[in-house]
C-alpha positions as CSV (number, residue, x, y, z in Angstrom):
1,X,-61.4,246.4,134.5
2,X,-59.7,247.1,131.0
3,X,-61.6,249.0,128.4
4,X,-62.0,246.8,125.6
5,X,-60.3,248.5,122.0
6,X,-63.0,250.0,120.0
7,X,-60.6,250.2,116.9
8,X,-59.5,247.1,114.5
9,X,-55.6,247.2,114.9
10,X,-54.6,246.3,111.8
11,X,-57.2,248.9,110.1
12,X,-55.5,251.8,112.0
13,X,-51.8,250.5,111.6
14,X,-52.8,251.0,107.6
15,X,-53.6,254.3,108.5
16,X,-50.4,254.5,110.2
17,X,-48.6,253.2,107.3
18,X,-50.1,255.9,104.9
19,X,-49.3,258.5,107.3
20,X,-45.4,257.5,107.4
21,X,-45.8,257.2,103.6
22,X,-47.4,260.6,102.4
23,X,-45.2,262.6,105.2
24,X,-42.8,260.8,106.5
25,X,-41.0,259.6,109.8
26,X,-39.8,263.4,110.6
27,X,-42.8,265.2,108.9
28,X,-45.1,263.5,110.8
29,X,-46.5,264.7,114.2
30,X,-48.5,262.6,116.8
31,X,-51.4,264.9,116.4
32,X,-51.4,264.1,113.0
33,X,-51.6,260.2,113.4
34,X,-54.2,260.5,116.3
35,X,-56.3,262.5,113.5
36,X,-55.3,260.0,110.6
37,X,-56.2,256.7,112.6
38,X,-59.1,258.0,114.1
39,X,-58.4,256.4,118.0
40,X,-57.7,259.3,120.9
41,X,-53.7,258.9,122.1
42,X,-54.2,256.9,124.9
43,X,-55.5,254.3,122.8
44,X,-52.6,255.3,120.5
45,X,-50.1,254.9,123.0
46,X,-51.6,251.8,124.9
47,X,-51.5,249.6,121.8
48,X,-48.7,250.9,119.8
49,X,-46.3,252.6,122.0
50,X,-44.3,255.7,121.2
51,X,-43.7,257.3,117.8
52,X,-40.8,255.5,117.2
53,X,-42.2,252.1,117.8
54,X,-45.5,252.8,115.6
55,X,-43.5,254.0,112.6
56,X,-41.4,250.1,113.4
57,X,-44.7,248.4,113.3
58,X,-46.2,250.3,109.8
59,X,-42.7,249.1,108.5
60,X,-43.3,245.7,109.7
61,X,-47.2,245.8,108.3
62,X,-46.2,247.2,105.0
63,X,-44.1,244.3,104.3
64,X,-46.7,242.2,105.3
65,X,-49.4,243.6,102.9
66,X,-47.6,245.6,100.0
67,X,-44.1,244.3,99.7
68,X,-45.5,240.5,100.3
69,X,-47.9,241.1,97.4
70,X,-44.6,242.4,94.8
71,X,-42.9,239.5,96.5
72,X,-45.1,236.8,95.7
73,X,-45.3,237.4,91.9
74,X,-41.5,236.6,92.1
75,X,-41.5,233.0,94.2
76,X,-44.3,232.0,92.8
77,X,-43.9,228.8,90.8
78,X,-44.7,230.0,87.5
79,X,-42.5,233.0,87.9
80,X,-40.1,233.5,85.0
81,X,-39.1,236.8,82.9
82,X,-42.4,237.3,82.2
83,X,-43.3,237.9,85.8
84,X,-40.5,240.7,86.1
85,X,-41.6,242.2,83.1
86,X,-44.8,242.5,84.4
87,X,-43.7,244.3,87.6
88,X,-42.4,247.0,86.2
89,X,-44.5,247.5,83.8
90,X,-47.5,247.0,86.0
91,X,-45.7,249.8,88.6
92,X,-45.3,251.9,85.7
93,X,-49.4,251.8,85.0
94,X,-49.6,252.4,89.0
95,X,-47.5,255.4,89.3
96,X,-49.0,257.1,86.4
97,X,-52.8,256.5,87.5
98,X,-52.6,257.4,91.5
99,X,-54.4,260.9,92.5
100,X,-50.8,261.1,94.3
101,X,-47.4,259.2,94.0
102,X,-46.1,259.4,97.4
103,X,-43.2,256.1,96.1
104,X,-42.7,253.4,98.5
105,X,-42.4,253.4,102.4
106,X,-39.1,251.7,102.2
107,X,-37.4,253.5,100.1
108,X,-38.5,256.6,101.4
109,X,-38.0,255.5,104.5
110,X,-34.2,254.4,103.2
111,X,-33.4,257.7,102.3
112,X,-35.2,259.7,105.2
113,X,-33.4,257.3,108.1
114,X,-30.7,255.0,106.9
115,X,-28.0,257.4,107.1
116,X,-28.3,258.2,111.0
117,X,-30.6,255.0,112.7
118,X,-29.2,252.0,112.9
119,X,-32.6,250.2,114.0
120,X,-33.9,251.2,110.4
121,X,-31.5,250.9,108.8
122,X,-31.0,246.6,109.4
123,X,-35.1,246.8,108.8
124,X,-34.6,248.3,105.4
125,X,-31.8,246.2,104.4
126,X,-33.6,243.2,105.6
127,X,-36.5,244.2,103.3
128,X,-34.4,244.8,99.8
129,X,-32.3,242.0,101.2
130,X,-35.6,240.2,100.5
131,X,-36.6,241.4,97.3
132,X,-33.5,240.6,96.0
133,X,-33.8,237.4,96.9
134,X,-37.1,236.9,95.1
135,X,-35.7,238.2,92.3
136,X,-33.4,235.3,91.5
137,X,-35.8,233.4,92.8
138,X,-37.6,234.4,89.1
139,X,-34.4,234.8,87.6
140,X,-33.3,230.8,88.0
141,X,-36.8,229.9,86.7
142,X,-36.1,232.0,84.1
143,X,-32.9,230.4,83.2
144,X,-34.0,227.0,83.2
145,X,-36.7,227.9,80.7
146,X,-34.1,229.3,78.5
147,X,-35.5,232.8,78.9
148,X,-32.1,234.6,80.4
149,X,-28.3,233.4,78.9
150,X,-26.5,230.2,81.6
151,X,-23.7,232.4,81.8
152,X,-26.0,235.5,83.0
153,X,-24.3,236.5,86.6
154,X,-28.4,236.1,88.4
155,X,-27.1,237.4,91.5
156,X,-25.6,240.3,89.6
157,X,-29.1,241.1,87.8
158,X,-31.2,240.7,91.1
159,X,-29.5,243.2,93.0
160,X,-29.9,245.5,89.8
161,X,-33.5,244.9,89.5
162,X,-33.7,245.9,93.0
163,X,-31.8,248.8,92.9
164,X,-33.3,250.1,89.9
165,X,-37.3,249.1,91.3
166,X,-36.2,251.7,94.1
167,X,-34.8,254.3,91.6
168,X,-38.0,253.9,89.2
169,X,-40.0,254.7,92.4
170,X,-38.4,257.7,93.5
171,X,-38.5,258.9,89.8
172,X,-42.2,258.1,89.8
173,X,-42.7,261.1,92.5
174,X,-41.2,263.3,90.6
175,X,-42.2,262.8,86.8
176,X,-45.4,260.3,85.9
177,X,-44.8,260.6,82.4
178,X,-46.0,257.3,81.5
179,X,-43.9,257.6,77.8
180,X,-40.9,258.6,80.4
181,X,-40.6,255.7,83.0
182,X,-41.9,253.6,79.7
183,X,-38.7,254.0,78.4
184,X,-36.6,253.7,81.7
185,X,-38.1,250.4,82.3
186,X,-37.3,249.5,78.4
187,X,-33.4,250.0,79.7
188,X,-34.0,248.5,83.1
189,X,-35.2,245.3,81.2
190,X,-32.7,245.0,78.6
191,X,-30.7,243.5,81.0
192,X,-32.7,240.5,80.8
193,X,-32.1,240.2,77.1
């Protein structure tokens, strides 16, 4: 008869998550995500598989918790250029206040993976894909309350946003000036004017 799991899943896969996050795929070891999960690596093995497939399943879980979160703001019903404003200035606040700013998994993991796996690669994509999506989402609402020019190219403007929401993120790790990534997100915005 099968041992019952002893561990909630989705509690250790956010373990998981934070592993990949603070160390990365490369830089981190099995031994360290047995330690950081807490289950032995049977367990580890049995549930999630091999490395590779855990790190595929903390993507998967982050975009389910964290990125659905950012997401939601956008697609919401109210949202509008109020809502994006709010984003960035709200990831701003974030940055600056965390004990450590280890950025986002995704773009992280973009930069650590993308040029050499494939599999991660069409995951990441998928995911600013995504993001870019829900920020014209914002971006029409915005227009039909008169908040962003007709003639403003949305599509244009959404893949910016993205882009530069992955750059202010990697900056973040580097310099948490708040008077700093202030006034980077002052230009980011402007586009919106």
């Amino acid at each position: 008869m099968a041992r019952k799991k002893e561990f909630d899943k989705e509690e250790v896969l956010t373990k998981a998550m934070y592993t990949f996050l603070q160390n990365g795929y490369e830089g981190t070891s099995m031994q360290t995500l047995v330690s950081t999960m807490g289950i032995n690596r049977g367990s580890l093995y049995d549930t999630f598989g091999d490395k590779r497939s855990l790190f595929l399943a903390a993507i998967a879980h982050y975009e389910s918790t964290v990125v659905k979160t950012t997401i939601a703001s956008l697609i919401s019903p109210e949202a509008d250029k109020q809502t994006i404003i709010e984003l960035f200035r709200n990831l701003v606040v974030r940055m600056v206040q965390e004990e450590n700013c280890y950025g986002c998994l995704m773009t992280n993991s973009a930069v650590e993976l993308c040029p050499h796996d494939i599999e991660a690669k069409n995951r990441i994509d998928n995911h600013f894909c995504q993001l870019v999506s829900a920020f014209k989402q914002a971006l029409i609402k915005a227009q039909a309350k008169g908040e962003i020019k007709r003639d403003s190219d949305l599509d244009a403007i959404a893949k910016y946003l993205t882009s530069s929401l992955q750059g202010l993120r990697v900056m973040g790790k580097v310099n948490r000036d708040l008077e700093t990534l202030d006034s980077v997100v002052d230009i980011i915005l402007s586009v919106l004017d």
